[in-house]
C-alpha positions in Angstrom: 17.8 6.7 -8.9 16.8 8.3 -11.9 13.6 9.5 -11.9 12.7 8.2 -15.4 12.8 4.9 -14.1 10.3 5.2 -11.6 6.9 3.8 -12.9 4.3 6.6 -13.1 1.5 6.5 -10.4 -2.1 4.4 -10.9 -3.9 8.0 -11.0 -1.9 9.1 -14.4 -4.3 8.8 -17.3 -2.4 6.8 -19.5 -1.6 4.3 -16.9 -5.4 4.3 -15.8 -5.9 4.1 -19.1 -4.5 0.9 -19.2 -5.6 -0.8 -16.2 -9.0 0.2 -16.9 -10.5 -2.6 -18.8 -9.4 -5.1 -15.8 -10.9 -2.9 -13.2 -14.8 -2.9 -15.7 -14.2 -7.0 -15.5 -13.5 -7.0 -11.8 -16.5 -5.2 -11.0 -19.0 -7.4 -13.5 -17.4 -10.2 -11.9 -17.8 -8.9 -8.1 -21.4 -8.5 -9.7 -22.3 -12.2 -11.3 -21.0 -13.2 -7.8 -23.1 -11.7 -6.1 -25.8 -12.4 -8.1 -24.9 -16.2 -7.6 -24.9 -16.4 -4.0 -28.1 -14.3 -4.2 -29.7 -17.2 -6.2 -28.2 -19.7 -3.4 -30.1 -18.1 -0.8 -27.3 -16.5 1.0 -27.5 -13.4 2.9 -24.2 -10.7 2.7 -22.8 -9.7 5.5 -20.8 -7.0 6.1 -18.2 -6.9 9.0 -15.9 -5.0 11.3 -12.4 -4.6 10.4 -11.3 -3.3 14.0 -10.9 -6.5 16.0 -9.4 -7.1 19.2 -7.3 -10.5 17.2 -6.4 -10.2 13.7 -6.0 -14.0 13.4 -3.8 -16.5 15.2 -1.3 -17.9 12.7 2.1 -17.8 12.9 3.3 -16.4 9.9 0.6 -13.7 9.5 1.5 -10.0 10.2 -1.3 -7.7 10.9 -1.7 -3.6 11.2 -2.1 -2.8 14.9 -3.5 0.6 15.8 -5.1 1.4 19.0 -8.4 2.6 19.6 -9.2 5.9 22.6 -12.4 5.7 25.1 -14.5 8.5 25.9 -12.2 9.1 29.0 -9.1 8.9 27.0 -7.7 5.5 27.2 -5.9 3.4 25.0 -6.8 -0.1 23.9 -5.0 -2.4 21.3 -6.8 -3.4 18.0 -5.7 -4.4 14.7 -7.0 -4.8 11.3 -8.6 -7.9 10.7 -7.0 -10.3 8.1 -9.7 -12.1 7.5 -13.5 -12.2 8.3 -13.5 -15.3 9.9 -14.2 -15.1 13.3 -16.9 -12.1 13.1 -18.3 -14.8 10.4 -18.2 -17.4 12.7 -20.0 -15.6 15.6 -23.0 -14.6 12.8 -23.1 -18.7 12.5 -23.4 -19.0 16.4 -26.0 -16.3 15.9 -28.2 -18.2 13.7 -27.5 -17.5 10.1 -26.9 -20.8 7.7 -25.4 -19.4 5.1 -23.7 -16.0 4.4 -21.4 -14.6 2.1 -18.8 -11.9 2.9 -16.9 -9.3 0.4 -14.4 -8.2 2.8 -11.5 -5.3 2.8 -8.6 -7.3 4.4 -5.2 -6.2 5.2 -2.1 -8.6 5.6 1.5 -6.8 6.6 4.9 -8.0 5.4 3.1 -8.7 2.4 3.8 -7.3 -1.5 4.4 -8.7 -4.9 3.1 -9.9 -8.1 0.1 -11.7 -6.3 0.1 -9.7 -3.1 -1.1 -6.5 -1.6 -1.2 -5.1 1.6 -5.0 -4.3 1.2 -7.3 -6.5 -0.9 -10.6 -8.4 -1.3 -11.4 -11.5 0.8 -14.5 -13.2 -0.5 -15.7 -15.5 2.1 -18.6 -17.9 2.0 -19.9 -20.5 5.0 -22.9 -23.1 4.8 -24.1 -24.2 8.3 -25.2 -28.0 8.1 -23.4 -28.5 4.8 -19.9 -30.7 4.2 -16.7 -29.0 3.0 -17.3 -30.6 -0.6 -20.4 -28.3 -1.1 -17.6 -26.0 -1.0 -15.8 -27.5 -3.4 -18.8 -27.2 -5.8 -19.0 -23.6 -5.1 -15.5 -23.5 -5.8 -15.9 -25.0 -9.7 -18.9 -23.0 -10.7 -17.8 -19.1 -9.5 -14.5 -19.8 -11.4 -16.7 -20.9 -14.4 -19.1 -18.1 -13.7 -16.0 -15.7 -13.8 -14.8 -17.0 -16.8 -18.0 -16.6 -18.7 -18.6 -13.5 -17.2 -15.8 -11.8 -19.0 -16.0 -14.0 -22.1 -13.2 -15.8 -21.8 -12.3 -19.4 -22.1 -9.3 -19.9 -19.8 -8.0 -18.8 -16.4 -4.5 -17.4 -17.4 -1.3 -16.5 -15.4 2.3 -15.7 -17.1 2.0 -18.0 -19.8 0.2 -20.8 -17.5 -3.5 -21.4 -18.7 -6.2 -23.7 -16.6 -10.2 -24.6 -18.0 -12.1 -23.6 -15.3 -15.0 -25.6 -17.8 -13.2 -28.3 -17.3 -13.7 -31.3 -14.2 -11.0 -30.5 -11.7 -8.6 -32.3 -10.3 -9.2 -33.7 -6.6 -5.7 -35.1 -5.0 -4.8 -35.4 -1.1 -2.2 -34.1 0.4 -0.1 -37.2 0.9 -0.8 -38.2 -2.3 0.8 -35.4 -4.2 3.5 -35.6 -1.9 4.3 -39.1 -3.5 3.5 -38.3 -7.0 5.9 -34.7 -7.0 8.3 -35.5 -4.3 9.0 -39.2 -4.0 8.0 -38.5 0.2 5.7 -40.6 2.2 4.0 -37.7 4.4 2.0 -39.6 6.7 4.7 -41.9 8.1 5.7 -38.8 9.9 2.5 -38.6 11.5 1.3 -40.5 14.6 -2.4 -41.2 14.7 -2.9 -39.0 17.3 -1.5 -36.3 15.2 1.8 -35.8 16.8 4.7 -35.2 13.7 8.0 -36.6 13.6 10.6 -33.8 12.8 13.3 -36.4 12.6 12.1 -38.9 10.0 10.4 -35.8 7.3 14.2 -34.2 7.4 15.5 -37.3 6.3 13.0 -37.8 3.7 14.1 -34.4 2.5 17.6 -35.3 2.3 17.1 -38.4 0.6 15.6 -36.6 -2.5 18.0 -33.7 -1.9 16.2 -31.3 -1.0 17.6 -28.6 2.1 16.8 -29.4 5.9 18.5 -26.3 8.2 18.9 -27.7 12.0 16.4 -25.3 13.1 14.0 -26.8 10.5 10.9 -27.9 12.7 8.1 -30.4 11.0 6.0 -27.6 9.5 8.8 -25.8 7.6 9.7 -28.7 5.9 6.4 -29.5 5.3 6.4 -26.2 3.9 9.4 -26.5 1.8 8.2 -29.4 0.1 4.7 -27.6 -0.6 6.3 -25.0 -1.9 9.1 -25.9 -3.9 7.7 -29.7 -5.4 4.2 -29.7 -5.2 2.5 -26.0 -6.1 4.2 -25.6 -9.0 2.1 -28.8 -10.3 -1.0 -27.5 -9.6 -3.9 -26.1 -11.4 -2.4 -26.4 -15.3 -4.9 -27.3 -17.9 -7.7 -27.6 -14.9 -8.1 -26.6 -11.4 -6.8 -28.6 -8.7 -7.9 -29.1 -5.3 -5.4 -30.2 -2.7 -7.0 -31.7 -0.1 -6.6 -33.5 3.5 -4.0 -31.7 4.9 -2.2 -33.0 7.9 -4.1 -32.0 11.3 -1.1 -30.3 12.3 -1.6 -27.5 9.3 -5.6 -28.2 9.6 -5.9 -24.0 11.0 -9.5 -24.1 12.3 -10.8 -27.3 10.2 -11.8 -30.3 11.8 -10.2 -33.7 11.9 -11.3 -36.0 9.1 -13.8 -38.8 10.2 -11.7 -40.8 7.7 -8.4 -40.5 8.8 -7.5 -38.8 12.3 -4.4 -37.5 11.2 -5.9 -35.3 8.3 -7.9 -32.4 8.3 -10.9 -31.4 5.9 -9.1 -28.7 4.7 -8.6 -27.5 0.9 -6.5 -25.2 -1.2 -7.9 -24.3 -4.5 -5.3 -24.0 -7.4 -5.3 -22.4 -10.8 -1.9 -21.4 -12.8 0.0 -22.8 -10.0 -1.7 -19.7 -8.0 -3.5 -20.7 -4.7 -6.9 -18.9 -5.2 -9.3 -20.2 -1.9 -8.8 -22.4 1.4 -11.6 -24.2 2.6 -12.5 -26.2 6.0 -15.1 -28.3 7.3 -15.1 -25.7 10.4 -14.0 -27.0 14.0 -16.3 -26.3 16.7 -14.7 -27.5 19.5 -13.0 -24.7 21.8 -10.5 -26.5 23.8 -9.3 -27.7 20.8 -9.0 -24.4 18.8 -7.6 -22.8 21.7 -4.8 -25.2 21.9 -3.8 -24.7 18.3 -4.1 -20.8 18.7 -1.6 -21.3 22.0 0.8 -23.7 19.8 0.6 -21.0 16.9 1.3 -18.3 18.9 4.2 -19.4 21.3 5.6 -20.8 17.6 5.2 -17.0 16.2 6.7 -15.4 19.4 10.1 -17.8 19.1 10.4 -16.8 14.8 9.1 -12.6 15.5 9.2 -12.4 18.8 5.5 -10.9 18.9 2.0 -12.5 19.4 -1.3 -11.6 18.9 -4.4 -12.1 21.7 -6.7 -14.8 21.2 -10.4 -13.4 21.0 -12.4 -15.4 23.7 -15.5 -13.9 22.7 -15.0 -15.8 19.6 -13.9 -19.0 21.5 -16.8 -18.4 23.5 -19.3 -18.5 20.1 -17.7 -21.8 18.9 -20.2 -23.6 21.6 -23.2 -22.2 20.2 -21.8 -22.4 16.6 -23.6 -25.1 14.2 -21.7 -27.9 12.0 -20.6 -26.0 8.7 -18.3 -25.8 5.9 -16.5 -22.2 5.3 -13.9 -21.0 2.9 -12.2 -17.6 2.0 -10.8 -17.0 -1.5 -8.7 -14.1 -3.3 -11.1 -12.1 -5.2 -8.6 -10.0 -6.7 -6.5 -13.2 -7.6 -9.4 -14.9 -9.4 -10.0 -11.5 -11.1 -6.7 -11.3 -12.3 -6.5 -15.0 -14.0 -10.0 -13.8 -15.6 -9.2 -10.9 -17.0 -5.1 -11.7 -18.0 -3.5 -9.4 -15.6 -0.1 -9.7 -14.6 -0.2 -8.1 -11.2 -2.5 -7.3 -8.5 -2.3 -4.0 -8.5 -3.7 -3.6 -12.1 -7.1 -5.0 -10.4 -7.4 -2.2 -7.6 -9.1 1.0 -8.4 -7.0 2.3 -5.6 -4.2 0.2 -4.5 -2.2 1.3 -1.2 0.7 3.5 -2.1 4.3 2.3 -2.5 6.1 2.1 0.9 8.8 5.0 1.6 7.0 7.1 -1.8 
């Protein structure tokens, strides 16, 4: 390759030069939000990134190191992709409500929007429902906004009022509207999907099944392809009430068993935060961890351990409402940028460079 075409690296002065003014806003805007959860009574925690699970979801791809005893042996741990669980076990340990700027690290992960190191902002309120959340959700983008004197979240060409009342739309329901598909007739009341019936709802608005398609890859598909690219122009949306097969570690609703309280926050067609009303229940979590994992072992052939200690907490752990969103994503639709890396004082270095 020529070498003239190879972009020149974050450190040179002109191209500092030019990410600078993104990098000021990010770090008045890491500011107001603090100062906001400050004035909300939360305490900020800070947590490990060595942990002995990095997270139990199928298509996430942590860093595994290992770490030596005193006596020289080895044992496996990986770099957390979230603080979740270590925020989780501060709930079981009596906190209510805590806020969390974390350094997270996601493999198999680059682009536009992604990097393999970046900011996780994560928030929980013990005793509180998942719409407090939702709250939260409208006034820090507002907050950021105002904070950098603009009056628009913006993302290549797409623009979104974060002053203005956002949109609120289920799950199923945008499914409908953007699809023509009726979600929920493929799943049973007791949560149970039906493979079978969501393929050929695909193929009847032409869209591609594969035979080894199961339930949530279509679901997937769908999301993905007919319904995000909807979301969040002119205001924020939040898609809500997933189906409690994708509810994660959110609970079942109490007004439909075969949804979840569990939102995705949307600005520019850019998914910014995902929010649960938190499950407590153990057996329960363990079982989707198991499902998750056997699903990841069949697509990567790898698995990651489950962390019992964290199990163990969800007994002690209160009713609450938690959500993690992209800091450097809503810092980019603040401040204009085009790519993640332009709001990274440091961002990881190209792979193979």
């Amino acid at each position: 390759m020529n070498s003239s075409a190879i972009a020149s690296p974050w450190w040179t002065p002109s191209v500092h030069a030019d990410r600078r003014p993104f990098l000021i806003g990010r770090n008045a805007i890491q500011a107001a939000l603090r100062g906001f959860f400050a004035r909300e009574d939360f305490v900020e925690v800070d947590t490990a990134v060595l942990q002995v699970s990095p997270g139990n979801e199928a298509h996430l791809h942590a860093f595994a190191t290992e770490a030596l005893t005193t006596d020289g042996q080895k044992a496996p741990f990986y770099l957390h992709t979230s603080p979740e669980f270590a925020c989780k076990k501060l709930l079981a340990a009596g906190e209510e409500r805590i806020s969390c700027f974390a350094h997270v690290y996601r493999n198999r992960e680059r682009g536009p929007l992604h990097h393999p190191e970046f900011t996780m902002l994560e928030w929980y309120r013990a005793g509180e429902s998942y719409e407090s959340l939702m709250m939260d959700c409208v006034r820090i983008l507002a907050l950021a906004a105002e904070t950098v004197k603009t009056g628009k979240l913006a993302y290549r060409g797409a623009e979104s009022d974060p002053f203005a009342g956002p949109e609120r739309i289920g799950v199923a329901e945008a499914f409908e509207r953007h699809a023509g598909i009726d979600l929920l007739a493929s799943v049973a009341a007791d949560g149970s999907t039906d493979r079978d019936h969501l393929a050929a709802e695909l193929r009847r608005v032409g869209m591609r099944v594969a035979d080894d398609d199961g339930w949530a890859d279509l679901f997937s598909r769908v999301l993905v392809e007919k319904i995000e690219p909807y979301l969040g122009f002119g205001r924020i949306t939040i898609l809500d009430e997933y189906p409690i097969s994708e509810a994660a570690l959110a609970r079942p609703s109490a007004r439909d068993p075969r949804v979840a309280e569990r939102f995705e926050l949307y600005a520019c067609g850019v998914e910014l935060a995902n929010g649960f009303g938190e499950l407590t229940n153990a057996a329960e979590q363990r079982r989707r961890f198991e499902i998750e994992m056997t699903e990841k072992a069949r697509i990567y052939g790898e698995s990651y351990p489950i962390d019992e200690d964290f199990l163990a907490a969800l007994a002690l752990m209160p009713e609450a409402s938690g959500i993690a969103l992209g800091f450097d994503r809503l810092v980019m639709l603040a401040t204009g940028a085009s790519r993640i890396d332009q709001v990274l004082w440091a961002p990881v270095a190209e792979y193979g460079r």
